[in-house]
N, C-alpha and C positions, 0 to 999 in steps of 0.2 A: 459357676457350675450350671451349665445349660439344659443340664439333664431336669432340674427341677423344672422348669417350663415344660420340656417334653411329657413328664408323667403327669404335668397338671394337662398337658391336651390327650392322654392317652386316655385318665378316669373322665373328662370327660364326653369322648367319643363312648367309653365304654356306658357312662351312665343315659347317656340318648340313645344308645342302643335297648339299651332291655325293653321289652315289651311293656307295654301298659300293664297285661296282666297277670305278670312276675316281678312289679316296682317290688314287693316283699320281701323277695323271697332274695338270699344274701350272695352275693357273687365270693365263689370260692376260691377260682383261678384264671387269669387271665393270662395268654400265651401271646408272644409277641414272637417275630424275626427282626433282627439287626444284620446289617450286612458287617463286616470286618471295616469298610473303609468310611463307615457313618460317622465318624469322631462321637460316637457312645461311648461311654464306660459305662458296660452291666455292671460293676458291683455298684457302680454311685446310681446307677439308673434302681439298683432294688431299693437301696438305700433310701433316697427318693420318693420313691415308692409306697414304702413300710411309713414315712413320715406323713405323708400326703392323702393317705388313705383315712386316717384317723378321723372320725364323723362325718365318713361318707358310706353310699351305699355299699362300698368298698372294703369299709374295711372287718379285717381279719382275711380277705382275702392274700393270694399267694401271687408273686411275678415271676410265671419263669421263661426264659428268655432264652432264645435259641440263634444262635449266632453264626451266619450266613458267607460262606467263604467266597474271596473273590476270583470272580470269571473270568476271564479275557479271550478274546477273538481276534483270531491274526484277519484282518483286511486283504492281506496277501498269501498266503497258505491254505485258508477258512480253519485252522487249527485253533480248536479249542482247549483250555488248560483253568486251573486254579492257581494261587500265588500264595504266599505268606510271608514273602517280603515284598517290598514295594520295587519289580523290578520289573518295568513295561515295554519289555520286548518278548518277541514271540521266543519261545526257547525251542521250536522245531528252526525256522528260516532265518530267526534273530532279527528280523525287521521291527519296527518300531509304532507303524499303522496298525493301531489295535483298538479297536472297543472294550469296554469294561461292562460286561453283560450283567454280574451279580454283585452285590459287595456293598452298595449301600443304600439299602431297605433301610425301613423302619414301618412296620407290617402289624396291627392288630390280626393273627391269625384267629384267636376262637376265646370266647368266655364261658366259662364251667359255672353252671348256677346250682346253688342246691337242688336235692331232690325232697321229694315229702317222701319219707321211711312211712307213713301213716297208713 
């Protein structure tokens, strides 16, 4: 499960990120993108997660994860499309010179810190 490496490099991007002075103050949610052809598995990636978090500055924090459809670019048409099966030809000209523009991120989009209600 490769996924456990990945959220051990995720909390820690996340915890060099916080500023010096909100080290305190609890991280509540952290938002990620995945592309579709990343070989992630979100549920084992929360999974993961909810494990890995445990006495860090992390936890109780929440993963939610937003999962990124893939692109494709015909080289010969310029027609653009999405896919949800793995099938890399252009479906306007059917040619097979294609780029794969989106699909497989793996993306710290934003961290949610507490606020002081105070």
């Amino acid at each position: 499960m490769h996924e456990m490496g990945i959220v051990i490099q995720i909390i820690d991007i996340v915890k060099s990120s916080i500023p010096q002075n909100l080290k305190g103050v609890p991280v509540e949610r952290v938002h990620i993108a995945v592309g579709k052809m990343s070989a992630i598995v979100p549920s084992s990636l929360k999974f993961c997660f909810d494990i890995a978090i445990k006495d860090t500055p992390l936890e109780g924090s929440q993963l939610h994860i937003e999962e990124l459809p893939v692109t494709l670019h015909c080289k010969n048409c310029d027609h653009k499309w999405t896919i949800d099966q793995p099938v890399f030809k252009c479906d306007k000209c059917h040619h097979t010179d294609i780029d794969m523009l989106s699909g497989r991120e793996l993306n710290i989009v934003s961290i949610e810190m507490a606020t002081d209600e105070s």
